[in-house]
N, C-alpha and C positions, 0 to 999 in steps of 0.2 A: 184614613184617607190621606195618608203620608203623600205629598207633592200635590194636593188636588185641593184644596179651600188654602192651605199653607206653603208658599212654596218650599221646595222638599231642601234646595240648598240654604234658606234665612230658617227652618228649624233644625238640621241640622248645626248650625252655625251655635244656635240658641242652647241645645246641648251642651256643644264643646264648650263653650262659654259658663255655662254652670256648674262644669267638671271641673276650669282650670279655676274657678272661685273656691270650691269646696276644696282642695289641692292644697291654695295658699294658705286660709285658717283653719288648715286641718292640724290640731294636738301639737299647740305651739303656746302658751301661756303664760310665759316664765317672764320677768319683768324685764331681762334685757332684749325681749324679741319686738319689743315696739318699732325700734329703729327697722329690724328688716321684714315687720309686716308692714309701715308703710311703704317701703320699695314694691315689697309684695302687693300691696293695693294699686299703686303708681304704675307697675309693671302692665297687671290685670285691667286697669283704666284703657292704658295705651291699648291692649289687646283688644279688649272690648272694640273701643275708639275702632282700630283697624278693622275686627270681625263687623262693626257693624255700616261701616265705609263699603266693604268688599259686599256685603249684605244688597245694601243697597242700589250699587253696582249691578251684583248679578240678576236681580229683580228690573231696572232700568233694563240690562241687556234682554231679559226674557219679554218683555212686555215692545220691544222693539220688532224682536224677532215675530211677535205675532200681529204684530202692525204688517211687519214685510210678507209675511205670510197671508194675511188679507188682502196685499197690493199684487201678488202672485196669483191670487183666485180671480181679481176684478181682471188682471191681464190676460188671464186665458180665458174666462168667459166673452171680452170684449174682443180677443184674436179670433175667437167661433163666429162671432157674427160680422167679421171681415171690415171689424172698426166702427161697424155704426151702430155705436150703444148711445142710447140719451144724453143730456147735461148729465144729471143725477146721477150715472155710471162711472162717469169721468173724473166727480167732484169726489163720488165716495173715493176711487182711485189715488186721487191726488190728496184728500186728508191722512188716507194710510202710511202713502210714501211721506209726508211731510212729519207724523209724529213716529213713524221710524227712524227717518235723519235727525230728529230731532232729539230722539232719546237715546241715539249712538252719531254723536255729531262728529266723532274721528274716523267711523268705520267707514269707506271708499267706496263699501260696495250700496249703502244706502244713499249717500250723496250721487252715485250715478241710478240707482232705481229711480229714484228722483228726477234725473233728468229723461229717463225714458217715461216714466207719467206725462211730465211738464212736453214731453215730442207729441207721445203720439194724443194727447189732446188738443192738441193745436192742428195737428194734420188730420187724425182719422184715417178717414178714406179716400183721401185725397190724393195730387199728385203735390210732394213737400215744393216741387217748383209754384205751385199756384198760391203755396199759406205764404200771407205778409212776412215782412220779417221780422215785426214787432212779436209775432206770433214764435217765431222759432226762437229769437231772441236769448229769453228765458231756458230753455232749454241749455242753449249751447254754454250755456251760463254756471247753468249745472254741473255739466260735463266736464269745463274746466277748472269748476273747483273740485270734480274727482280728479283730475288730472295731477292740481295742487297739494290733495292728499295724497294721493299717492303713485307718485310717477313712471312706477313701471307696472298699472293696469292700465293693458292694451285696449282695451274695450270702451273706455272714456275717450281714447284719441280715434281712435274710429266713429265713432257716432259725432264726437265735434267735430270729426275732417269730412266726414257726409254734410252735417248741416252746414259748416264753412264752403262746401261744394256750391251747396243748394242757394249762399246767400252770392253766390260769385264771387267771391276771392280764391280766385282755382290754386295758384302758389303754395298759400298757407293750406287750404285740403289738403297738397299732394304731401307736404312734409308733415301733417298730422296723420298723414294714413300711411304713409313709411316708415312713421314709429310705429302705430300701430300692428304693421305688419311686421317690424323688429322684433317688437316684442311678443308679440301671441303669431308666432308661424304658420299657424295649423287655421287661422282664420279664414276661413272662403271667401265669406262676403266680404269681407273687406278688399281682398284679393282682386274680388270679383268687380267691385267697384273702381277699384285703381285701376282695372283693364280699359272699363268703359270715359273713365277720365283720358286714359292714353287713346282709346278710339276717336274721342271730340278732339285731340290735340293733333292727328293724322299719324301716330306713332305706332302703326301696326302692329311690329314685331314685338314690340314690347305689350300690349294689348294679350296679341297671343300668349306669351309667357304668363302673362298675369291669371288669362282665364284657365290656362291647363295646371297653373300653380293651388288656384282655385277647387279645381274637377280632382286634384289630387286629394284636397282635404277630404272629399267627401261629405263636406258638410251644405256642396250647392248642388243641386240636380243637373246635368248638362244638357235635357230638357229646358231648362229656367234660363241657361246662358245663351243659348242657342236661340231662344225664343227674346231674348232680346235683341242678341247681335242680328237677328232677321229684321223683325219689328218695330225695334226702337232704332237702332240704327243703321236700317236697310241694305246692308252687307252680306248679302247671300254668298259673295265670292268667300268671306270669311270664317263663315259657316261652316265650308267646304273644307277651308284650307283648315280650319280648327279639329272639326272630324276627322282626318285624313281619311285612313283605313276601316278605323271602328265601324263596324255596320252595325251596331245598337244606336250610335250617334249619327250614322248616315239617315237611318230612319226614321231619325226624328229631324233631321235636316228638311228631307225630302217632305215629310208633313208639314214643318213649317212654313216651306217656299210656296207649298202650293194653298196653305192658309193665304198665307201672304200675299196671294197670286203672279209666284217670279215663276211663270208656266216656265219657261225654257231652260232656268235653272233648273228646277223642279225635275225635269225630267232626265237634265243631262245628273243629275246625282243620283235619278230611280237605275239610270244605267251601269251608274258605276257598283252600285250598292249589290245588281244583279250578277254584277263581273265577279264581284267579290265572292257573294253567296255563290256562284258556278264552282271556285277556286277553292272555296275553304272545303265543296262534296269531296273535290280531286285528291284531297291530302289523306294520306293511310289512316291521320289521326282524327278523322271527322268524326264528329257525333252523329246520335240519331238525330235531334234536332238542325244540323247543317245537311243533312239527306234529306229529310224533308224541307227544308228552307228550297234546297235547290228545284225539288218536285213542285216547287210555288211555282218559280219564276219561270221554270219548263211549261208550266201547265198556263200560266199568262201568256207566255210564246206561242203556246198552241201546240208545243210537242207534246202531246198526251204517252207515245212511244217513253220517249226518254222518261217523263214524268213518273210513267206508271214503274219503270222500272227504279228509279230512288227510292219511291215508296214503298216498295217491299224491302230494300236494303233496310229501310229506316226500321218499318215495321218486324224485318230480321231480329236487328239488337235491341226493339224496343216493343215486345208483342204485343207490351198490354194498352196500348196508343188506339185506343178504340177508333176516335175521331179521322183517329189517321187511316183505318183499317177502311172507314165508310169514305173516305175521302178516296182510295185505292178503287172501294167498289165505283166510285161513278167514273173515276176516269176509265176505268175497264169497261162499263156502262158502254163510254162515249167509243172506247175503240170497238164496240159490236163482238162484245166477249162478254155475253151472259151468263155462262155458265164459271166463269172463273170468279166473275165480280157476286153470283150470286153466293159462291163461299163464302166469301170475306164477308157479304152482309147476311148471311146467316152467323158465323161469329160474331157479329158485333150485338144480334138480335138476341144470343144467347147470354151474353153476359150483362146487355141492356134492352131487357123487354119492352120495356115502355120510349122508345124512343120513335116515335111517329115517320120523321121522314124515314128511319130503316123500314119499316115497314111499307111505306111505300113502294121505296125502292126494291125492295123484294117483289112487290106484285106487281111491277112491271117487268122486271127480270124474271118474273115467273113466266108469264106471258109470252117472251120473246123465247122463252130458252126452250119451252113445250112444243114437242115435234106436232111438224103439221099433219094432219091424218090425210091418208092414202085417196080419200075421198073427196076431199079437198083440193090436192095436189094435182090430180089427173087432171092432164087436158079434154078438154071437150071435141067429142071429134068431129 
């Protein structure tokens, strides 16, 4: 069970050590060899001394590592339930990070786990403006003696230029989240954060640059930003201006304003959003997806004509778009073309039988489509 009751690098270590012994009094007996077998002892001492320093060592470092690894499990079970775990969750938490730091008291990166136990147990689920500051205190405490250990992790000045945000010393935040961002580039949140300190500061443009410096990393949603800069900082013009063209990010504009309820925004960006989705069918290089996007907004218009024709485009270069096939059938439905829509929802019935409203749809389009009988027809005389 080599590495599993013993660990595998102190027997290892334990071997070598009993080789470089057997080595020095190995078929040496002769009476003037005294002199260099006690070198020889002296030498084997000293090794030892270091093999069992470094021994020791590597044991501290393993038994840290599974401290931080248990402070790694307690943080993602307590991120699952959106910060509200017990004392007892928090306490296990904070003993893990505390005999990790403590049996690697140089390593940078447990003196900051460390200070993320020491945050988010003070805050939780909370908003960090509402925790005292006796509470964040300790934290930021942390932070900066990972700073002290080691000065170019980014991620120590970031978390202490958020909590310096949070305790109102705005100055010292901005220049601890400009190293921050010096040094680790590719940071969002952080990015993301110094946007929203330049928004409280009325410094727009720079705001801007911050959050699309952010939406570049990929590491924030622009859902997430969007839904601040609406929410938290009631800027729907900025929203706008931050989206520009993007119609993935208009449509999440456009849901957040009317969360929000900025009706008149709201709608002036449903308009724009629709302008766009018209523009991108018109382009030779549209997809099936921007052919149907267009049949949306047509068919909200109320052009069921135009509509109905994107969606055969669509459904052209994209046949197997069931959803899209049944969507074709009811606006045909709606222009009193029964027998064209009842095709399309016979296709759709073929490759998905069990789909209830097609079958509906079929039996009313059966219905309408079935010649009236002669007997029926005739007038009365």
């Amino acid at each position: 069970d080599f590495g599993q009751q013993l660990p595998a690098n102190a027997a290892l270590a334990a071997v070598t050590l009993a080789g470089l012994v057997a080595v020095v009094h190995h078929g040496d007996d002769s009476p003037g060899s005294a002199r260099k077998s006690v070198g020889g002892m002296a030498a084997t001492g000293l090794l030892a001394l270091g093999l069992g320093w470094g021994v020791w060592q590597t044991d501290r470092v393993r038994r840290a590592e599974a401290h931080a690894s248990a402070a790694a499990r307690s943080l993602e079970q307590l991120e699952g339930q959106q910060w509200r775990g017990e004392d007892s969750d928090y306490a296990r938490l904070l003993r893990a990070c505390d005999e990790a730091a403590r049996l690697s008291p140089g390593d940078v990166r447990r003196a900051y786990e460390r200070g993320l136990a020491r945050y988010f147990a003070a805050v939780r689920d909370r908003d960090p403006r509402d925790v005292g500051r006796a509470a964040l205190v300790p934290a930021l405490q942390e932070f900066e003696r990972a700073m002290r250990l080691c000065p170019t992790f980014g991620a120590s000045y970031s978390m202490a230029g958020q909590i310096t945000a949070w305790l109102g010393d705005l100055p010292r935040a901005e220049r601890l989240l400009a190293r921050a961002t010096a040094l680790s580039p590719h940071d969002g949140p952080t990015a993301q954060f110094r946007g929203e300190l330049a928004l409280h500061r009325g410094e727009d443009a720079v705001a801007l640059e911050l959050f699309r410096r952010a939406l570049a990393t990929a590491s924030v949603s622009s859902d997430h930003i969007i839904r601040r800069i609406v929410s938290a900082h009631r800027r729907p013009d900025l929203a706008l201006r931050l989206a520009g063209e993007d119609r993935l990010m208009l449509q999440s504009v456009v849901r957040e304003l009317r969360e929000a309820r900025f009706s008149s925004d709201a709608d002036a960006a449903e308009r724009k959003l629709q302008e766009l989705m018209l523009a991108a069918a018109e382009d030779p290089a549209a997809t099936p997806s921007d052919l149907y996007d267009a049949a949306q907004v047509l068919r909200r218009r109320g052009d069921l004509s135009a509509a109905a024709e994107y969606l055969r485009r669509a459904i052209a270069r994209s046949p197997n778009q069931l959803a899209w096939r049944f969507e074709l059938a009811t606006v045909l439905s709606g222009l009193d073309q029964p027998q064209e829509a009842l095709r399309e929802v016979n296709v759709v019935l073929r490759d998905r039988p069990d789909w209830p409203g097609a079958h509906a749809l079929r039996a009313e389009l059966s219905r309408r489509a079935a010649p009236i009988p002669a007997s029926l027809s005739a007038q009365p005389r």
